[in-house]
N, C-alpha and C positions, 0 to 999 in steps of 0.2 A: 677293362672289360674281361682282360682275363680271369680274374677272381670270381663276377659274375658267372662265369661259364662253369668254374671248377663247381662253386656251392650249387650250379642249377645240376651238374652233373651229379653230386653227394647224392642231393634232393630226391632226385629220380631212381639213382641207386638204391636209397631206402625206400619208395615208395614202391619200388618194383620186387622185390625181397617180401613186401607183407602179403600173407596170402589171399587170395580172392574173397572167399568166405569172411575172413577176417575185415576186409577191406567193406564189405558188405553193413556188419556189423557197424563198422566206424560211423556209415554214410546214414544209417539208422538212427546211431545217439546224435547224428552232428545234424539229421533232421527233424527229431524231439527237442533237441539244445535251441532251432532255430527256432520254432512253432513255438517254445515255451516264453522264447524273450519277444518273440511276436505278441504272445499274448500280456506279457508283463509291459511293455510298451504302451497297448492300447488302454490296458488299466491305470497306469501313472500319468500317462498324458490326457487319457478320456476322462477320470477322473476326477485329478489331483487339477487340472489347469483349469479345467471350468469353473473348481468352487475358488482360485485366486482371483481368478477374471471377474466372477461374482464379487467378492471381496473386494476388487479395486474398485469393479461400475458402482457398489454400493457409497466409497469411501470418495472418489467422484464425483457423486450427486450430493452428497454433503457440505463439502467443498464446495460446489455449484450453487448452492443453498445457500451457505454461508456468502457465496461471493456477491449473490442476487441481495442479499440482506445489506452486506457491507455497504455497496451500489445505491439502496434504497437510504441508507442513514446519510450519506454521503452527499447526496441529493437535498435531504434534508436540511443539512448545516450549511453549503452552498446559499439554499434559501433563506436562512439566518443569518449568516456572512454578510450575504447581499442586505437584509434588512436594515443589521450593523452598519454598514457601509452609509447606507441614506441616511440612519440618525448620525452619523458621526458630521456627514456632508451641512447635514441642516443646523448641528450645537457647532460647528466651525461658522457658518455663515452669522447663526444669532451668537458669536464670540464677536466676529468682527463689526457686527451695528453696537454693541457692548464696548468695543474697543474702542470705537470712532466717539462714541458719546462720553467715555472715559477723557479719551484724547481733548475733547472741546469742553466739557468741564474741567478738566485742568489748565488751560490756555485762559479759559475766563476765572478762576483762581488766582492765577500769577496777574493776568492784569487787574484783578480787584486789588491784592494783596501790594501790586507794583502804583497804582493809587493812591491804596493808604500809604504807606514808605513814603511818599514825593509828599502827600499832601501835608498844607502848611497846620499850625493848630487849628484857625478858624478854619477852614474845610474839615477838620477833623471831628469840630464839636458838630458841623452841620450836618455830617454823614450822619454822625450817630445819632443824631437830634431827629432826622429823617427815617432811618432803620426805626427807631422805637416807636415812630409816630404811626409807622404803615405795621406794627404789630399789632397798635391797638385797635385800627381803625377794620 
């Protein structure tokens, strides 16, 4: 705190040494210096930050625009997705009547085929004797 005191003491020393008139003077330019940045202030800030502020709200509602778009396509493929979805549900179900009819004509394959194998020659000539007969008829 000492130190404080000596500089406030300096301070006042010089401040008391300038003369009145002079002192006058000072308060004059230090009240044009303050009027000046007063008005340079309201210029840069009245100015300069409205046409940013424009420039954002403008680059804002673009983006807004774009996002309301994105939104809209989005929507869109949803609805296609989901279309996708039901054809894929209905080619899986006619897969598996596909499959099951795969499945039971192969079972009735192997036992034709497990027929002929076992059967003796005379079965053999009579099948075929029977197959050609219902070709022609």
């Amino acid at each position: 705190m000492n130190l404080v005191n000596k500089v406030k003491e300096i301070m006042m020393g010089l401040w008391n040494r300038i003369p009145s008139n002079l002192l006058e003077k000072i308060k004059n330019v230090l009240a044009i210096i303050g009027i000046l940045s007063i008005f340079y202030f309201i210029f840069f800030f009245g100015i300069e930050k409205p046409k940013l502020i424009e420039e954002s709200e403008e680059k804002v509602e673009i983006l807004e625009d774009e996002i309301e778009e994105n939104h809209k396509e989005i929507k869109i493929l949803e609805k296609e997705n989901i279309k996708i979805e039901k054809e894929i549900v209905k080619l899986e179900e006619e897969l598996d009547v596909i499959q099951d009819k795969s499945e039971k004509y192969k079972k009735q394959y192997e036992k034709e085929v497990s027929i002929i194998r076992n059967a003796s020659d005379d079965k053999l000539v009579k099948l075929f004797t029977d197959t050609f007969e219902s070709y022609e008829g």
